[in-house]
Each structure stands twice: as structure tokens, then as C-alpha cells.
C-alpha atoms as an extended CHARMM CRD file, in Angstrom:
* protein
*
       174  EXT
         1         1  UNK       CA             66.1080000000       37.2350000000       20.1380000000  PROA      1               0.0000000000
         2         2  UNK       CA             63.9320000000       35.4250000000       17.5960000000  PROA      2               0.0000000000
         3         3  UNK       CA             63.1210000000       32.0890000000       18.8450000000  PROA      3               0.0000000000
         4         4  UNK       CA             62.5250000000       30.1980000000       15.1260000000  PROA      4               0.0000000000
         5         5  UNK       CA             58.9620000000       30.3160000000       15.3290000000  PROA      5               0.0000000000
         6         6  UNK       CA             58.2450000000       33.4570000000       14.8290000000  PROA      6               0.0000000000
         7         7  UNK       CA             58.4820000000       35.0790000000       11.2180000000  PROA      7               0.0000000000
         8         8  UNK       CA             61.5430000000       37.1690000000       10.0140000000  PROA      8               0.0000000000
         9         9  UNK       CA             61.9260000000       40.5240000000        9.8200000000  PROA      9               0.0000000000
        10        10  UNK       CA             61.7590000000       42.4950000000        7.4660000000  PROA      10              0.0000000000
        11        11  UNK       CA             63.5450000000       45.7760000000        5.7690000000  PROA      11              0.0000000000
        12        12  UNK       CA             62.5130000000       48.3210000000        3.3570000000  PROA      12              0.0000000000
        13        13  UNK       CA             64.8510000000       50.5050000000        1.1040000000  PROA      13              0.0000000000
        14        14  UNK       CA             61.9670000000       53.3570000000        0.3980000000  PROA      14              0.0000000000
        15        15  UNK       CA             63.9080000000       54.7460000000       -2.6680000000  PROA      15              0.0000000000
        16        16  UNK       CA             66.9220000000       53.1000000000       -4.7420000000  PROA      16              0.0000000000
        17        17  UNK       CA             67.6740000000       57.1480000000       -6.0260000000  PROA      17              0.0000000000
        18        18  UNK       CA             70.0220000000       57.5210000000       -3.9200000000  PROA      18              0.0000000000
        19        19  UNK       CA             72.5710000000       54.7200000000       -4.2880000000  PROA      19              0.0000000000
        20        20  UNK       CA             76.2630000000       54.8640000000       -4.2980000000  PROA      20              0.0000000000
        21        21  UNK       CA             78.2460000000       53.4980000000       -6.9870000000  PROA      21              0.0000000000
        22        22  UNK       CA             79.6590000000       50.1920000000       -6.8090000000  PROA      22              0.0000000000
        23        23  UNK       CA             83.5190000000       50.1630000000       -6.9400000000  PROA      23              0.0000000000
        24        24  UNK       CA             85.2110000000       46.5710000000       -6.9970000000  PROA      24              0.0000000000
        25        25  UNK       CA             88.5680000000       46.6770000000       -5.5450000000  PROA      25              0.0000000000
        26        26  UNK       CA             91.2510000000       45.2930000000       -7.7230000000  PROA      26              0.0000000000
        27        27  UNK       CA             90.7760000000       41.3430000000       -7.8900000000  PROA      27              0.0000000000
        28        28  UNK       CA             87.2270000000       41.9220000000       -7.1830000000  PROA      28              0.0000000000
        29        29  UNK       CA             84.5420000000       40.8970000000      -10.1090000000  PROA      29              0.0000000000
        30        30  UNK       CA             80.8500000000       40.9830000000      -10.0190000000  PROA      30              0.0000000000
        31        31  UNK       CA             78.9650000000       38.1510000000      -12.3190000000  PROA      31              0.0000000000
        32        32  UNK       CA             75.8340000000       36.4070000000      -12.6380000000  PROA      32              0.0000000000
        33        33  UNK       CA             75.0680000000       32.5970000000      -12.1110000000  PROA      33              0.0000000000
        34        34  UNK       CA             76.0000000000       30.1100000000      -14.8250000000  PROA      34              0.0000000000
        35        35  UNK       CA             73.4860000000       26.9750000000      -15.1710000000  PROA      35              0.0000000000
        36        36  UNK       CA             75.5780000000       24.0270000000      -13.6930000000  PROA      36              0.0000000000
        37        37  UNK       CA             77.0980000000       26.0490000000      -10.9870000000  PROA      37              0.0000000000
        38        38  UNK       CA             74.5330000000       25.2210000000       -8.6950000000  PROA      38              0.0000000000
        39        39  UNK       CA             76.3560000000       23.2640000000       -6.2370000000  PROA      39              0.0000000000
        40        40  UNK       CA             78.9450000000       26.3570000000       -5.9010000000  PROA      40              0.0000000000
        41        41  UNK       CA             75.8690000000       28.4050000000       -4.7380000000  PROA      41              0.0000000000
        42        42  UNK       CA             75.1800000000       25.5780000000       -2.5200000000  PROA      42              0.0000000000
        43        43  UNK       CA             78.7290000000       25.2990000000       -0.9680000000  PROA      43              0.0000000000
        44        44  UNK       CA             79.1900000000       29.0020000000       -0.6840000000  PROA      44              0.0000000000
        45        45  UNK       CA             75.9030000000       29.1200000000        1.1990000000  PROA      45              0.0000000000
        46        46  UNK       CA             76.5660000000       26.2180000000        3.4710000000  PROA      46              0.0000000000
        47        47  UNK       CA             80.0990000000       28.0430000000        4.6780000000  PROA      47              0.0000000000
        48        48  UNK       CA             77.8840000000       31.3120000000        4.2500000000  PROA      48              0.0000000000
        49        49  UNK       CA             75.0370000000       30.1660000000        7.2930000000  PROA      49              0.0000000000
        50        50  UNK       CA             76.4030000000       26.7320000000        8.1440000000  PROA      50              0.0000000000
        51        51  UNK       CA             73.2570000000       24.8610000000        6.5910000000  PROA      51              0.0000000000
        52        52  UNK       CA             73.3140000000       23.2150000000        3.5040000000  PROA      52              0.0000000000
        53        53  UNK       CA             70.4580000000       24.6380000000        0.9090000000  PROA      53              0.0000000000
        54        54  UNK       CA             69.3090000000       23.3260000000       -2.2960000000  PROA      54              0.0000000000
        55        55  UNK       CA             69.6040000000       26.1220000000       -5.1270000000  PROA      55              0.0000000000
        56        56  UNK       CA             66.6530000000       24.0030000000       -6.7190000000  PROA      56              0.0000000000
        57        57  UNK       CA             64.1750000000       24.8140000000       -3.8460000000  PROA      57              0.0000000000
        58        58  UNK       CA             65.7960000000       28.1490000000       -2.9110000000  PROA      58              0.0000000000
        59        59  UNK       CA             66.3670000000       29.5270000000       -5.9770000000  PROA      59              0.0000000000
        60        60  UNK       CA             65.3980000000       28.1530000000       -8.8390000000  PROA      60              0.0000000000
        61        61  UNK       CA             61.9040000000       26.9060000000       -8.1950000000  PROA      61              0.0000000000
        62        62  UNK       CA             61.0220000000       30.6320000000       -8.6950000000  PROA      62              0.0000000000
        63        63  UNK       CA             58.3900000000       31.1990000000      -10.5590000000  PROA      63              0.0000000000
        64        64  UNK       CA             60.2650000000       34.4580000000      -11.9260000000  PROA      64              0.0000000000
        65        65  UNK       CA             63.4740000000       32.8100000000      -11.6070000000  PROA      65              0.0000000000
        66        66  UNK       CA             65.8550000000       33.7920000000      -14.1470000000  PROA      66              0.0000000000
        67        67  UNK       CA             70.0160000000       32.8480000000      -14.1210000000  PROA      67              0.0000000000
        68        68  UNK       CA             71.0460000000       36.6360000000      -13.9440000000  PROA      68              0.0000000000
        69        69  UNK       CA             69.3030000000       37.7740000000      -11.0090000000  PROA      69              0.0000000000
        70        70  UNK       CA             71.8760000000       35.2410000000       -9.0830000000  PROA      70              0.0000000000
        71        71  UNK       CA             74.7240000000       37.5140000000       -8.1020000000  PROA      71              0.0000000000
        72        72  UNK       CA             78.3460000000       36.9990000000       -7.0770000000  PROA      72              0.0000000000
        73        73  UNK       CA             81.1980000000       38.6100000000       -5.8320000000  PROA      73              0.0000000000
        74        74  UNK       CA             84.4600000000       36.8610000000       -6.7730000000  PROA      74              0.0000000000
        75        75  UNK       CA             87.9450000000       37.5660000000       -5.6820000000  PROA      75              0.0000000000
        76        76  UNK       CA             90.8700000000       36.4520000000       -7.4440000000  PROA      76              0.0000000000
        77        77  UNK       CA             88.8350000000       34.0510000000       -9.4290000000  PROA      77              0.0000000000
        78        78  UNK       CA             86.9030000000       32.7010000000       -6.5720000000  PROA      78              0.0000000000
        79        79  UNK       CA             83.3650000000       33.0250000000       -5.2750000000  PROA      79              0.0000000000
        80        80  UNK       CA             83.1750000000       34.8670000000       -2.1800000000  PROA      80              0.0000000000
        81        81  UNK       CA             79.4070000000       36.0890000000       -1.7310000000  PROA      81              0.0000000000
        82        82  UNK       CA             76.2680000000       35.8410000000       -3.0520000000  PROA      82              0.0000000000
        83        83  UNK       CA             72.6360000000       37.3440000000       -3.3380000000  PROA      83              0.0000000000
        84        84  UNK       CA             69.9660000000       36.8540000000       -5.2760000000  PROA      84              0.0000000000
        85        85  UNK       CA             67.9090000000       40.1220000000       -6.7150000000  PROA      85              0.0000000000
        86        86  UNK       CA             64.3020000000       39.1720000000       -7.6780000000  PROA      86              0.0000000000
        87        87  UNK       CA             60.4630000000       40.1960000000       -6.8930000000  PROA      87              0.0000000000
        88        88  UNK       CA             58.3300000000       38.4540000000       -3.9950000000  PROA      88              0.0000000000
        89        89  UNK       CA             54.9000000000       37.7120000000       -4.2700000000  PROA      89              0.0000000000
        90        90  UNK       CA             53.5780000000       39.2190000000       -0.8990000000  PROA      90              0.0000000000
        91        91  UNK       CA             55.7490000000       42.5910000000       -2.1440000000  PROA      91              0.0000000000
        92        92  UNK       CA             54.2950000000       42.5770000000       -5.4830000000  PROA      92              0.0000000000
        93        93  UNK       CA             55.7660000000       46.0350000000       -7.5850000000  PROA      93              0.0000000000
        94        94  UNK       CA             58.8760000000       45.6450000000       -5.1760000000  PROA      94              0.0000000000
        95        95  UNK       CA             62.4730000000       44.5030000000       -5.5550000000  PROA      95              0.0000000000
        96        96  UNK       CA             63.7140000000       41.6990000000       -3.1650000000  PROA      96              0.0000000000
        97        97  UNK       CA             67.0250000000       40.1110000000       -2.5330000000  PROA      97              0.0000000000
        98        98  UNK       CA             67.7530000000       37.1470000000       -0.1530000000  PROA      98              0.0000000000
        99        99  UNK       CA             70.0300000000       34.7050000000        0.6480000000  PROA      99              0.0000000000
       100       100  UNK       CA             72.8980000000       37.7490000000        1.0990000000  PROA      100             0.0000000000
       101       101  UNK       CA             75.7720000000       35.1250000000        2.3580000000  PROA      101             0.0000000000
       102       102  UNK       CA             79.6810000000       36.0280000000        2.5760000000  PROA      102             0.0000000000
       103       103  UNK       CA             82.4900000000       33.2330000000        2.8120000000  PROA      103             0.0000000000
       104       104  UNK       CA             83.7820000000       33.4380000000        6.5080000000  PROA      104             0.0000000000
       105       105  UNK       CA             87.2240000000       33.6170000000        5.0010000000  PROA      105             0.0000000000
       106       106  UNK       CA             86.0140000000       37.0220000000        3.3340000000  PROA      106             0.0000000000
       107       107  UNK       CA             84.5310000000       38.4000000000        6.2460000000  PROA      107             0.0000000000
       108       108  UNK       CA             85.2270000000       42.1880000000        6.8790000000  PROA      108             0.0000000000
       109       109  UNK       CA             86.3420000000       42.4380000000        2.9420000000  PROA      109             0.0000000000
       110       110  UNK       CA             83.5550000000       44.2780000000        1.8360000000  PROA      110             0.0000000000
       111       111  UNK       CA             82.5000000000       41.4050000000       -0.3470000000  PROA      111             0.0000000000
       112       112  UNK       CA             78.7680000000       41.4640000000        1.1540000000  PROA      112             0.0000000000
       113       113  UNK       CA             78.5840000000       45.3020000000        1.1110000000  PROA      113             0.0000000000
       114       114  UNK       CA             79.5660000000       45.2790000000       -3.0560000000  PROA      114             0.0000000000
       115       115  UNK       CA             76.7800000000       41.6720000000       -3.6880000000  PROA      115             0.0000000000
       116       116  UNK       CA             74.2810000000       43.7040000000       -1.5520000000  PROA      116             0.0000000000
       117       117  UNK       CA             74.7440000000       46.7920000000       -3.7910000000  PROA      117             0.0000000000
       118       118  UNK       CA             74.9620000000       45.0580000000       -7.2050000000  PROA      118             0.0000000000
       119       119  UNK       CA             71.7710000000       43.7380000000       -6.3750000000  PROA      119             0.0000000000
       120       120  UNK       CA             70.0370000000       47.3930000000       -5.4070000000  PROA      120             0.0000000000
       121       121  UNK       CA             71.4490000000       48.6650000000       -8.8740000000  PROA      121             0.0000000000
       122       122  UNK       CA             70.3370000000       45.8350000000      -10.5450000000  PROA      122             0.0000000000
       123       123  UNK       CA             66.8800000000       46.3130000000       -8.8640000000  PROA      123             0.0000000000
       124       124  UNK       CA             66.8250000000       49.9480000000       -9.9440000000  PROA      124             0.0000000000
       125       125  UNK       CA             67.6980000000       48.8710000000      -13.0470000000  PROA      125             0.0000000000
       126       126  UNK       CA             64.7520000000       47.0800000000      -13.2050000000  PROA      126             0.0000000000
       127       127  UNK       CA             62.5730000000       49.5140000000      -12.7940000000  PROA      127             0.0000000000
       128       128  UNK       CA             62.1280000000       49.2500000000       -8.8590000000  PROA      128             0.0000000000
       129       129  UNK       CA             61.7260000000       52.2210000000       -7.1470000000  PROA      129             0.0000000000
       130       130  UNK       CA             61.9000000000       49.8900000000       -3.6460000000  PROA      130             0.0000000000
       131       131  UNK       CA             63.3360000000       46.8040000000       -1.9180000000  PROA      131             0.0000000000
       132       132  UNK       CA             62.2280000000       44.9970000000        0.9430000000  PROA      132             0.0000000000
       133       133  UNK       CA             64.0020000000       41.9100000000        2.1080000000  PROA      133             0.0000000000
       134       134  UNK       CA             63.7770000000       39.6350000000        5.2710000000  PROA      134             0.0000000000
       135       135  UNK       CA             66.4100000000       38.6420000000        7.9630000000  PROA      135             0.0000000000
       136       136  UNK       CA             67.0110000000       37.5870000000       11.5100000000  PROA      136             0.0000000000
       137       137  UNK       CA             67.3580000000       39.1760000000       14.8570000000  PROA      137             0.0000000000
       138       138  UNK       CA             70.3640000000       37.4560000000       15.7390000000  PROA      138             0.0000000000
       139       139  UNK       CA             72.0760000000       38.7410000000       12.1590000000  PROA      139             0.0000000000
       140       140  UNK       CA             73.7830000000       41.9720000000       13.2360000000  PROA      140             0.0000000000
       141       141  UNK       CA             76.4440000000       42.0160000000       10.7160000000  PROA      141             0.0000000000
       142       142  UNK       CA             73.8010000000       41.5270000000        8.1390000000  PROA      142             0.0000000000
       143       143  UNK       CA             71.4430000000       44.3240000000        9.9840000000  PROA      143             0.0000000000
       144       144  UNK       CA             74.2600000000       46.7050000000       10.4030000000  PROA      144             0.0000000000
       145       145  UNK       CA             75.1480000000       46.2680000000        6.5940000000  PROA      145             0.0000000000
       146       146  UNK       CA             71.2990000000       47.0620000000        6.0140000000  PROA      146             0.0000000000
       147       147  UNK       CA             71.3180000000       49.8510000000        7.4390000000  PROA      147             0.0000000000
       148       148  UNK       CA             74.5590000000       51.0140000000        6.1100000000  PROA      148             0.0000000000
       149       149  UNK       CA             72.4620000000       50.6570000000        2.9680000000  PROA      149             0.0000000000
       150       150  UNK       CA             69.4940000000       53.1100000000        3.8600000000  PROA      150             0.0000000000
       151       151  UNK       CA             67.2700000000       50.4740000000        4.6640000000  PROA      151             0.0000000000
       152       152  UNK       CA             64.6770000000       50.9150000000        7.4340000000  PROA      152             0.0000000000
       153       153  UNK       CA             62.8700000000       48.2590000000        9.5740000000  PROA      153             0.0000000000
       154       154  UNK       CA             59.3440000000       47.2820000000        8.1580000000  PROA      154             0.0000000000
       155       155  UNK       CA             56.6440000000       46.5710000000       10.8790000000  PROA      155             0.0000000000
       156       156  UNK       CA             54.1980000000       43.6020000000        9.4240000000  PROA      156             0.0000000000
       157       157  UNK       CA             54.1770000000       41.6160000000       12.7060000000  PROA      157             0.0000000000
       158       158  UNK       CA             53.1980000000       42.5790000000       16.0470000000  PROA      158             0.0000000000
       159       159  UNK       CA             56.1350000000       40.8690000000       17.3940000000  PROA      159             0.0000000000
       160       160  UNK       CA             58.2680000000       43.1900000000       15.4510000000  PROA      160             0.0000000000
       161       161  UNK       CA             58.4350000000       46.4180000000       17.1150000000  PROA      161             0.0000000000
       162       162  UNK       CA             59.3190000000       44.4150000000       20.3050000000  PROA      162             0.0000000000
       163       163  UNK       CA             62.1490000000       42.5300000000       18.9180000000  PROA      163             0.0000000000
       164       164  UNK       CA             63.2370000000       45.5670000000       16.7190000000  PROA      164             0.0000000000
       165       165  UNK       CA             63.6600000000       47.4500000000       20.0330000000  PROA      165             0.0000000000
       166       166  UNK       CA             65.9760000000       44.8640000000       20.6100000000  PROA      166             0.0000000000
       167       167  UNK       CA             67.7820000000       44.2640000000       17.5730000000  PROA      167             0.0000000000
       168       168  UNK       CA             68.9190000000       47.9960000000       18.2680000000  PROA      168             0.0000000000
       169       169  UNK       CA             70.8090000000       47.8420000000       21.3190000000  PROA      169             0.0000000000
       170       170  UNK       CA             73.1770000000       46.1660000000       18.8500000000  PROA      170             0.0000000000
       171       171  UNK       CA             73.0380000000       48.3290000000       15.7040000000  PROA      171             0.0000000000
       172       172  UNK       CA             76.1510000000       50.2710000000       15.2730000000  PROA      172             0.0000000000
       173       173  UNK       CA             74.7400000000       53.1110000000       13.3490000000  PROA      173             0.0000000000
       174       174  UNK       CA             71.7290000000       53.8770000000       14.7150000000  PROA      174             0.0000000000
């Protein structure tokens, strides 16, 4: 699949109308990021994709950046997943979220299913009527979340429809 030198792909949710509500199981919570927490983000993101991040150059060096558009999912009192809900500049009238990372100990919980959907009703909320975000090939868990989700495969790269051909034979609902 991708080889790390070609760009991401990307996804487009064509209309946030249709989105079911978000139910947190009980010892679930939803919140926003707290100033000072950054190194949390950081950890959770490190266990989340195995590299370490900076929430300063990731995050927060945002020109739009604000605190609340950092989302997490907590369980019993403790941060499980993350996202971040926010507007890119090459998408401009467009929600975006990124950095969509789970805890592997909360793997198969549903935790990145409810971060993924606070941050489409947060979007919406918002006054976006669309979301586009960016991923991997080799992210099939993430993919097959996506598309869970409604969201569709975006074409802006002639390698795309190639490696999207690909990225299928692995896509559970097709």
C-alpha cells in the first residue's frame, strides 16, 4: 500500500444530515481539551500510532485552533481516544477532523466510533454541511470506521483511484 511518499488519502462525508445520535455507554464521557493537558494528548497519541507528536505543532499551532475543538472519549475517568474537529485550509467552507487515535487497550470498545461522531455533530453544529479528512492505506480499522460513518473516498491524486482499488479488497462493508 502507500509507500510514505506519496500523499494521504482522503474522505468526504457529503452531508452531516443524516447522523446518528451519539450514545455513551455507561462510564463513557465525551469532553473537550483543558490547556495543560497537552502531554495527555501526546501520550494517548503515542500509544494511539506508536509515534510520539507534539500537540504544539499538531494541534495547537492552528491558526483556527481553539481548546474545544480537541475531543475525548474517557472511560471510567480515563482518556481513551481522541480527535480533533476543525477547518483545513485546502477544504476551505468544510469541516475536518484528524488525528482520530484509540488507546490499544480500548480497541473494539467503540471508543473511536463515539470521538469520530462527537466530532461530525460538533461539525454540524458548526454550521458544516461536509467533512473531509485524510488517512492511510494501511489504516483499515480507521477506513472501515469511515465508512461505517457514510464517508466516501475523495479522488485529488492520480495515485488514488489505484490505491483505493486496493484499500477495498480489505473494506468490510463495501
Amino acid at each position: 500500500m502507500s509507500n510514505g511518499t506519496l500523499p494521504q488519502l482522503f474522505m468526504r462525508k457529503a452531508d452531516l444530515n443524516d447522523l446518528p445520535e451519539l450514545i455513551l455507554p455507561e462510564g463513557f464521557a465525551l469532553h473537550s481539551h483543558e490547556p495543560g493537558k497537552e502531554k495527555e494528548w501526546e501520550d494517548l497519541i503515542e500509544k494511539a500510532f506508536g509515534n510520539r507528536y507534539s500537540f504544539a505543532s499538531c494541534i495547537s499551532s492552528a491558526d483556527n485552533y481553539d481548546p474545544s475543538q480537541v475531543l475525548y472519549i474517557s472511560k471510567d475517568g480515563v482518556d481513551i481516544a481522541t480527535t480533533t474537529a476543525t477547518e483545513k485550509d485546502i477544504f476551505p467552507g468544510e469541516g475536518w477532523f484528524r488525528m482520530v487515535g484509540v488507546s490499544p487497550e480500548a480497541r473494539g470498545q467503540g471508543a473511536g466510533k463515539m470521538v469520530a461522531l462527537a466530532a461530525l455533530h460538533q461539525l454540524k453544529k458548526q454550521g458544516y454541511k461536509s467533512v473531509v479528512l485524510s488517512t492511510d492505506d494501511f489504516r483499515i480499522p480507521a477506513l472501515n470506521l469511515y465508512f461505517s460513518l457514510g464517508f466516501e473516498p475523495l479522488m485529488n491524486h492520480e495515485s488514488h483511484p489505484a490505491r483505493w482499488a486496493e484499500v477495498m479488497k480489505h473494506i468490510k462493508n463495501k
